[in-house]
N, C-alpha and C positions, 0 to 999 in steps of 0.2 A: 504493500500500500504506500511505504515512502517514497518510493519508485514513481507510483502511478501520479502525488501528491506533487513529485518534482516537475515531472511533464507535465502538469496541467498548468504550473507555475509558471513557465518559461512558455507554455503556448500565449498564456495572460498578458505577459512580458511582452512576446513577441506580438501580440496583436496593438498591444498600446504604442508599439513603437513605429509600425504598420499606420496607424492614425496619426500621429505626431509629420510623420515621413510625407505622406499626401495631401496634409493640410499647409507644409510649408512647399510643396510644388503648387498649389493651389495660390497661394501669397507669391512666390516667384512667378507663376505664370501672370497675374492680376500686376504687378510691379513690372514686367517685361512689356503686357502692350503696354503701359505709359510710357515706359522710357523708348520704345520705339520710335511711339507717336512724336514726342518733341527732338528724337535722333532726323525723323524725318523731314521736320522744320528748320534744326539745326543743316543740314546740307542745302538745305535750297538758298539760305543765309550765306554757307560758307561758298558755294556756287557764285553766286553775283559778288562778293568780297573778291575773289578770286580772279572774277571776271573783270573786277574796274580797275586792281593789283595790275593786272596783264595790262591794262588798256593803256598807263598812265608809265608802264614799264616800259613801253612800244618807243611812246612820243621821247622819252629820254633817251634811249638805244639810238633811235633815227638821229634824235639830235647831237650825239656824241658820236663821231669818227672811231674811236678808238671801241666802242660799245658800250654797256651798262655800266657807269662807275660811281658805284654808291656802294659803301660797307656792309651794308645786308646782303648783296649781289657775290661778294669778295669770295670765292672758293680758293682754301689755303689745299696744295695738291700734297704735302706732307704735313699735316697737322701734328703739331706738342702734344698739345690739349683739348680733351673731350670731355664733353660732359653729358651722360647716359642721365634722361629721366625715364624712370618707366614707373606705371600704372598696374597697381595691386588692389584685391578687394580687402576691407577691412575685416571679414571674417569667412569661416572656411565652408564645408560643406556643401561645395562647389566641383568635387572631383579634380581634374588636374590644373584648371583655370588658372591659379598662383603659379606650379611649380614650372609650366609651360613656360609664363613671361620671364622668371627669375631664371630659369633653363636659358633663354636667348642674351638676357644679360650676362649670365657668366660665359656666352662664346665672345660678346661682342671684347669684356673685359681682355679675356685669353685673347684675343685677335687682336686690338691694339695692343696689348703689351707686349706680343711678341714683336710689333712694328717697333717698339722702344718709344711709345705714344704714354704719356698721363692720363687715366679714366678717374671723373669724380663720378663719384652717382647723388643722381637726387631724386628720393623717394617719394611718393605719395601711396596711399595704404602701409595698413598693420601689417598684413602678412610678409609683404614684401621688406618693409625696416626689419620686424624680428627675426628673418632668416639672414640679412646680414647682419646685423648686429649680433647673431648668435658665431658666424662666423669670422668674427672678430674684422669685419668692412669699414672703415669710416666711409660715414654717410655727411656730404655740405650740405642737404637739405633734407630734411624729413618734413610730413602734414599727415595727420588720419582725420581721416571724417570725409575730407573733401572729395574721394573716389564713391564715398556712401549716398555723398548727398551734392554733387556738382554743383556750382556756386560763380558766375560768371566773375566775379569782386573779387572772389576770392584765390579762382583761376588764373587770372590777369596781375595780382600780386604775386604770385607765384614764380609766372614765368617772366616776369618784368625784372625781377633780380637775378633769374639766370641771363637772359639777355642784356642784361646791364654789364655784365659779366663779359659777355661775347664785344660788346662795345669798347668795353676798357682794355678789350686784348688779352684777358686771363683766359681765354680758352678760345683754339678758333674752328670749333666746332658742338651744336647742339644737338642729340640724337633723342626722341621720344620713342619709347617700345612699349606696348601696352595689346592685351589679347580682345581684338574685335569682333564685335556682331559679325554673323554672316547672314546665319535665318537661325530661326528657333531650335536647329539641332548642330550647330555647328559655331565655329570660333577660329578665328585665325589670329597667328601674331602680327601685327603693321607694325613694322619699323621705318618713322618716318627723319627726314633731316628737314629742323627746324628753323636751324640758322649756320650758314647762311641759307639765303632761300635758294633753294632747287630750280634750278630753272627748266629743268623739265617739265616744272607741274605750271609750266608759265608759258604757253604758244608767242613766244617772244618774236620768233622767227616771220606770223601769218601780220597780214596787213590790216590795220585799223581801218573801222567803217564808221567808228562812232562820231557823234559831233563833239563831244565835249572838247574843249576849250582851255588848256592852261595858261600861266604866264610863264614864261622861262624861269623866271626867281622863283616863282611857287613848287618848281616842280620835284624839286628835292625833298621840302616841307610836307606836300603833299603826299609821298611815295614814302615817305619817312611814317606818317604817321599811319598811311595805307598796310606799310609792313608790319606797325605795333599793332595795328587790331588783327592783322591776316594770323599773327604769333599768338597772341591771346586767345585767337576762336581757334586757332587749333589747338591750343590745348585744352580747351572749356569744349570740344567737340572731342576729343580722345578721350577724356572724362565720360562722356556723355553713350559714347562705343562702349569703351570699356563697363562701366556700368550693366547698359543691355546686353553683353556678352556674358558676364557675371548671372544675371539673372536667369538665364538660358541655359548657362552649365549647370547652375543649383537645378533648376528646373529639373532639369535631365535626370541629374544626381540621387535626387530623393524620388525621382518616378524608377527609376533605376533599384533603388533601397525597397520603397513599396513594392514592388516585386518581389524582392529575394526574401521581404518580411513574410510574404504569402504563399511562396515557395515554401519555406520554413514553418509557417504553420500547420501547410498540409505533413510535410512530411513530420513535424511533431503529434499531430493526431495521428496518424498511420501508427507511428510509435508506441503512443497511447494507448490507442485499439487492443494494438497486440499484445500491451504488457495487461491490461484488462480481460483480454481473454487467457491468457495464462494463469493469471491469477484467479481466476474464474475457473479453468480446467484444474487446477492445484486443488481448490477446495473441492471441488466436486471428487476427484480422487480420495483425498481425504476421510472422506462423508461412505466413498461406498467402501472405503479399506476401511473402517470404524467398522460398518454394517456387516461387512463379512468377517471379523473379530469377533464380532459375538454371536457368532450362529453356533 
């Protein structure tokens, strides 16, 4: 009977944990459309930013002989110093989401450092500060919360002191790595370069159609302040990926766990069953080995 007493205990167990497990895919799924929804708006945003970047990028290329010469533009072709931000969730129960992005950081670290390159890192999320700080990493920047709960203000202060940084000449390079939405059952890692700006991500080369209108003097001012918001919404937009990607893995994770809880229960009843009918066939022997003792 202690037996049969322990397997009903652990099927109990198992089914409360079975409920816990599907009610928080249930919350990850209800938190996943949201953040999709404003991921959605967020790109159409980053889209036209993007778009007026290029436009305003065109008119000073054409007007400069020599090409684009502004220090956002500046690609150093053997860089010192780098500085890795990447994007962690503040807690776990997300499957491999964390170990993935911190996986890509530590090649990106091994692959500069073999170039004889400087790597700072600068964190955002829990998980990702307590794995290097458990491995003994100095971190220039740490934040938790703000991967939990994306925060334009908050975003924009963020990377405003790492590119303060790139400005002053203490690093001349800025890498963001962070594991993206794809759809509801998938995640990729983007690894994007934030400063200086890519100009791949810039059709620098195709021809203006637009009307807009600069002055010569303004156009540095202009392109200057056009690349401080283009730097901020990509990071308050990685934020915003990362998140919905986050939600998506849990998702998975704990529809994943519901399952194996239910697997587990069956095959704990099954268990059950049989130790109940043993126990059952036991006394019944008993009863007719009494009964044939005393004939």
């Amino acid at each position: 009977m202690a037996n049969l007493k322990e397997i009903k205990r652990k099927i109990g167990s198992v089914k409360n944990t079975q409920k816990t497990t599907n009610a928080m895919k249930l919350v990850s799924s209800a938190k996943l459309r949201r953040t999709e929804e404003l991921a959605k708006r967020s790109r159409v945003y980053a889209a036209k930013l993007t778009e007026l970047l290029n436009e305003i990028a065109q008119k000073m290329q054409k007007a400069n002989e020599e090409g684009l010469d502004n220090i956002y533009f500046k690609e150093v072709k053997k860089p010192q110093t780098v500085d890795i931000i990447f994007i962690t969730a503040d807690k776990g129960l997300c499957g491999g989401f964390n170990a993935q992005t911190i996986k890509r950081v530590n090649q990106l670290i091994a692959e500069y450092k073999s170039e004889g390159v400087k790597v700072r890192l600068r964190a955002v999320g829990r998980k990702g500060i307590d794995y290097f700080k458990f491995n003994n990493v100095d971190l220039n920047n740490e934040i938790v919360g703000l991967s939990a709960a994306p925060d334009y203000a908050e975003a924009a202060e963020f990377i405003s002191e790492v590119s303060q940084a790139y400005i002053n000449g203490e690093t001349d390079r800025i890498i963001m790595v962070h594991n993206g939405y794809v759809n509801m059952i998938s995640q990729e890692i983007r690894e994007d370069q934030v400063l200086p700006v890519d100009p791949s991500k810039l059709d620098l080369s195709s021809v203006s159609t637009s009307e807009l209108e600069v002055e010569p003097d303004d156009d540095d001012t202009l392109l200057d302040a056009l690349v401080k918001r283009y730097v901020e919404y990509s990071m308050y937009y990685s934020l915003i990926d990362s998140l919905a990607a986050e939600h998506s893995a849990r998702m998975q994770a704990m529809d994943a766990a519901t399952k194996n809880a239910k697997e587990m229960v069956k095959t704990l009843t099954v268990a059950y069953n049989k130790a109940r009918q043993e126990a059952i066939t036991t006394e019944l022997i008993e009863i007719i080995s009494g009964m044939e003792s005393m004939k």
